[in-house]
BALO-633059 format. One line per 2 residues: number of its first residue (from 1); their letters; for each residue z, y, x of N, C-alpha, C, O, CB. Coordinates in Angstrom, 2 decimals. Last residue first. Glycine has a CB too. Layout:
<atoms>
NUM	a	Z/Y/X/Z/Y/X/Z/Y/X/Z/Y/X/Z/Y/X ~ ...
</atoms>
This chain:
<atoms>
27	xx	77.84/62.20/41.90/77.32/63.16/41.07/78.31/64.47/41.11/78.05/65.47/40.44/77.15/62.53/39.62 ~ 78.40/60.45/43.84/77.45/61.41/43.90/77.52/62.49/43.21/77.34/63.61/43.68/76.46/61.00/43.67
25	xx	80.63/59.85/43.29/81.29/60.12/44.30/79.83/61.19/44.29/79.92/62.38/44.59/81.81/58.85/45.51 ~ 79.48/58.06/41.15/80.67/59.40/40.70/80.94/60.41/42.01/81.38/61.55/41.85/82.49/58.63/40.22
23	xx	78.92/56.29/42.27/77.65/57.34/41.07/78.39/58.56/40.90/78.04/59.71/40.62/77.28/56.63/39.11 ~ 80.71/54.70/43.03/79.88/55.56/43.91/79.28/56.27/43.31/78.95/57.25/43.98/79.06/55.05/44.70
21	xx	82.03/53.81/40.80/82.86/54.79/41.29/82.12/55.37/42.72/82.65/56.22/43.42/84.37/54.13/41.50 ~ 79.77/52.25/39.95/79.98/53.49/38.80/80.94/54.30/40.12/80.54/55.43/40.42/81.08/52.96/36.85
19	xx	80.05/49.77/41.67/78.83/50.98/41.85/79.20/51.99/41.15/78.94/53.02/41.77/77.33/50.65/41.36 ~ 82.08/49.11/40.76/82.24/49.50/42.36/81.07/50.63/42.22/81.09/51.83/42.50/81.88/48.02/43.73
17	xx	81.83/47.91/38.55/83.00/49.05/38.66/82.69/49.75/40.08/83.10/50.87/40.37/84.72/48.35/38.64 ~ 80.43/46.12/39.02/79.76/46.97/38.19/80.52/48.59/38.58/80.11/49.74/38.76/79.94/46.35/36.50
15	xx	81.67/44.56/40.54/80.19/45.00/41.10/79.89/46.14/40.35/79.22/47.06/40.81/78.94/43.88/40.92 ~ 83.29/43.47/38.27/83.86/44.38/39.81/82.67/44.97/40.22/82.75/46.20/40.24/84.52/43.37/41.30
13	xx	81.06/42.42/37.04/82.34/43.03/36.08/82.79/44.29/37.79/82.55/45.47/38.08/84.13/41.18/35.40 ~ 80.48/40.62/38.29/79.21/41.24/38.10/80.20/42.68/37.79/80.00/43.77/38.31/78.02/40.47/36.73
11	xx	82.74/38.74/38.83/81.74/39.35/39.83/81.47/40.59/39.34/82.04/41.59/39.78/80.41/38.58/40.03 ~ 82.97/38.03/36.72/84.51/38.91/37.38/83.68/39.42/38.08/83.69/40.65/38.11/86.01/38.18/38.26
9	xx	81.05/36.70/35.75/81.03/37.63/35.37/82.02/37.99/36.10/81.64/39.16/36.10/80.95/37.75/34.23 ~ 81.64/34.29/38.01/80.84/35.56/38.04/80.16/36.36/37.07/79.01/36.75/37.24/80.01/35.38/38.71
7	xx	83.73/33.03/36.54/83.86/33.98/38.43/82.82/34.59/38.83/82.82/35.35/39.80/84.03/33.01/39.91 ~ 83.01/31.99/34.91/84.15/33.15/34.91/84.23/34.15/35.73/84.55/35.34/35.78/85.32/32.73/35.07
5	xx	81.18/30.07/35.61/80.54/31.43/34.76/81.89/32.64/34.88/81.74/33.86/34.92/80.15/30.92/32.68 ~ 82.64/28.66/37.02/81.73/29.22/37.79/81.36/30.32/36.96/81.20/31.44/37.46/80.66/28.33/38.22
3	xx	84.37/27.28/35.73/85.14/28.09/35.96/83.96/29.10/36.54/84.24/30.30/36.56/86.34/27.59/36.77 ~ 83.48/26.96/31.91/82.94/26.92/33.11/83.58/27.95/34.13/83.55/29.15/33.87/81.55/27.11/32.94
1	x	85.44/25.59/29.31/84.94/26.81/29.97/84.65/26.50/31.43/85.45/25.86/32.12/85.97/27.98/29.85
</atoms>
């Protein structure tokens, strides 16, 4: 396993979470 692919899906994964809990702050 590629440690680079891990660390950025964790990325994309947190990135993802971050934006949903601003969508929320909008809506």
């Amino acid at each position: 396993m590629e440690a680079e692919r891990i660390n950025a899906v964790a990325n994309q994964m947190t990135d993802l979470k971050g934006r949903a809990s601003e969508l929320r702050r909008y809506l």
